[in-house]
Every structure is written in C-alpha cells, then in structure tokens.
C-alpha positions in Angstrom: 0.0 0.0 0.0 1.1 3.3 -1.0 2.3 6.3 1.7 -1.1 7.9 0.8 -3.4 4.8 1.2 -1.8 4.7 4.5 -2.5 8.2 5.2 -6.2 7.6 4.1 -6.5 4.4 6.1 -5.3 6.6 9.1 -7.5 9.5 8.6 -10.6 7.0 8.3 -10.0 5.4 11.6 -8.9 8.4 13.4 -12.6 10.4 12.2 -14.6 7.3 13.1 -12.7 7.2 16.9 -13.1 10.8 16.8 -16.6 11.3 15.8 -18.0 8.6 18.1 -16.4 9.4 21.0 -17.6 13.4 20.0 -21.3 11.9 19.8 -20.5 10.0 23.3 -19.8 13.1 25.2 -22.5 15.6 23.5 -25.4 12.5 24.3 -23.5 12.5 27.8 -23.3 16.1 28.2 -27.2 16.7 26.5 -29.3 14.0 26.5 -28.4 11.8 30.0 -31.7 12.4 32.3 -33.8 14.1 29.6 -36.9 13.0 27.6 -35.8 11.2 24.2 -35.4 14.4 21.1 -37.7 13.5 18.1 -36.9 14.6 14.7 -38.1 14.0 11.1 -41.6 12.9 11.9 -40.1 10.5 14.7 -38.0 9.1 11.9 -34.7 9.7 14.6 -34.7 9.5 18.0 -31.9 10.8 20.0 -31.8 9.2 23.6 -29.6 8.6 26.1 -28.8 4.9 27.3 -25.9 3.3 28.8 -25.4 -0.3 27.4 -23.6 -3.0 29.6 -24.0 -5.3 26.9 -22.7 -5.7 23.1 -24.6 -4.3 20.2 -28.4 -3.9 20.8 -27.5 -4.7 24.4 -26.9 -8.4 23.5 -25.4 -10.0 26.4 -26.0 -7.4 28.8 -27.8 -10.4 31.3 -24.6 -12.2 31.9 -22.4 -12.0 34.9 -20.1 -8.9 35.2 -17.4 -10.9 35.3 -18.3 -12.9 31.9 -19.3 -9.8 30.2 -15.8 -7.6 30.9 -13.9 -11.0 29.7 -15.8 -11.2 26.9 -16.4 -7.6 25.5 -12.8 -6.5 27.2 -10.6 -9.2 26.0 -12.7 -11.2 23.9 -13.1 -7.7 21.6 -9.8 -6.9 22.2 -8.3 -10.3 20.9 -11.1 -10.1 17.9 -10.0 -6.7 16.3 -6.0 -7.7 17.1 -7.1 -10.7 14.5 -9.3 -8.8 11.9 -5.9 -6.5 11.5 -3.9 -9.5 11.6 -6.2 -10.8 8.8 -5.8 -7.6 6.6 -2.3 -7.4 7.2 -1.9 -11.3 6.1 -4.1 -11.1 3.5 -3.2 -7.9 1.9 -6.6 -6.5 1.9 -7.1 -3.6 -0.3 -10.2 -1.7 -1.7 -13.7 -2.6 0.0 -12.3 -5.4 2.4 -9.8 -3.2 3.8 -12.3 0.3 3.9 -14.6 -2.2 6.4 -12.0 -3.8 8.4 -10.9 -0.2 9.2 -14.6 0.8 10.3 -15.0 -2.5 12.2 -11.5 -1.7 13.9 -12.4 1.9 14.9 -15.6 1.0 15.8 -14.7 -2.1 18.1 -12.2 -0.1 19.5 -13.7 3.5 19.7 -16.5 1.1 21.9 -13.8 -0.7 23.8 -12.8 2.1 25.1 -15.6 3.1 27.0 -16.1 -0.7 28.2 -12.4 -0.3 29.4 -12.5 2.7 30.6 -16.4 2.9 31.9 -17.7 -0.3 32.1 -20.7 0.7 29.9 -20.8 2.0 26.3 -23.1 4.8 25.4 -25.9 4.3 22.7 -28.1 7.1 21.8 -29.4 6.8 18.1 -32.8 5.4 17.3 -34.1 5.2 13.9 -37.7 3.9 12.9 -41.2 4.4 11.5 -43.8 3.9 14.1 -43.5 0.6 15.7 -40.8 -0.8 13.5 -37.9 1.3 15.1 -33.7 -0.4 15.6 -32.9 -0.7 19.0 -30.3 1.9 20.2 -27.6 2.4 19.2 -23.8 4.9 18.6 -21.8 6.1 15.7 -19.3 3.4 16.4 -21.9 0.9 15.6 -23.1 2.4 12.7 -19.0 2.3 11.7 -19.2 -1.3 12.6 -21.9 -2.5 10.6 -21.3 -0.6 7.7 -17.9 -2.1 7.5 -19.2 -5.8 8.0 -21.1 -4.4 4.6 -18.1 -3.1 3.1 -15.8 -6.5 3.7 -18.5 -8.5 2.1 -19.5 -6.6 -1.1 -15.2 -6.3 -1.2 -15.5 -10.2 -1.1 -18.1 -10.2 -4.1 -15.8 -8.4 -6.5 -13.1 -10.3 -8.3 -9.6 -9.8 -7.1 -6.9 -8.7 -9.6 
C-alpha cells in the first residue's frame, strides 16, 4: 500500500474514533436524564442509554465478570485478529475500507467498556412501531464495515 493509502486508512479510523467518541460526550453532556429528542416525523430519535452489553444490548444479562472478559478481552483479541487478517491477507479496496470501520468502531466502543464499564448508545431510527434498537456512531461504523468486507469479497480480485 502506497504512503497515501496509508495516510487515508489513518484519517478514516482516526474520524470514526473521533466522531463517536464526539457523539458520546455531547449524548453525555445533553441528553443523560432528559426525555428522548424526536426529529423527522419521529423518523430519529436521540436518547440517552448506557449499554452494559454488546450491540443492541446483547449479552447485557450475563455475569459482570463474563461480560468484561468477553467484551474487554474477547473484543480486544477479535480486532488484534481482523488487523492481523488484513495485514496477512493484503486486503485492499472494499475489504480493507470495512476492516478499518470495524476496527475503529470495536475499539472507539472498547474504550468506554475499558475505561467505563458501559458504552453509550443514543441513536434510534424507525417508522412507528418498527424502530432499531439503540444504538452509537461506532456501531453504525461497525456494521457498515461488515457491509463493506463482504461486497469487497463479491468483487473479483486482480
């Protein structure tokens, strides 16, 4: 990979850190104790939640200690391996675009599980009844880069 790929790859991660953990504090600083903001119709909900689980709160039942070994080291360990992977693999184009998304969001999110415990979640999106559950920018960064890797993996290599 070129200097300037490199330089691109950087400046991804570093705004996707960056923006997430900007949308942490202002949801911590605006929206912690107040009524959920509805814009767009109640297309987008902006509310304040603190999630002890994974995305969507998945896991959030299990035992403290489970949970920080899991979404501490178990995360931890994952995103070491998905760079690993990209590195080994010399993933270019689409695959490597996601696994930088995944990577700064896994880690932009590991961060407040390290540092916190909890990860904040604030985003709600929906029509009516049919609405996500809540969620961050760092998730957002995740999934779409989950996208990313496998439309990368649907286009023929060179």
């Amino acid at each position: 990979m070129k200097m300037a790929g490199k330089v691109l790859l950087l400046i991804l991660v570093a705004s996707t850190i960056g923006c997430d953990r900007a949308t942490k504090h202002l949801a911590d600083t605006s929206l912690a104790g107040a009524p959920p903001h509805s814009y767009f119709a109640d297309t987008l909900r902006l509310e304040y939640s603190e999630n002890s689980g994974a995305f969507l709160s998945l896991g959030a039942d299990l035992p403290k200690r489970v949970r920080t070994t899991i979404f501490t080291l178990g995360v931890g360990l994952t995103l070491s391996l998905l760079a690993l992977a990209g590195l080994r693999l010399h993933w270019a184009g689409l695959r490597l675009f996601g696994a930088a998304l995944i990577w700064a969001g896994g880690t932009s999110n590991l961060i407040d599980r390290a540092s916190r415990g909890i990860v904040v979640d604030f985003i709600n999106v929906g029509v009516g009844s049919l609405r996500t559950g809540i969620f961050n920018v760092a998730d957002l960064a995740i999934v779409l880069g989950f996208v990313f890797i496998l439309i990368g993996f649907r286009q023929p290599t060179e």
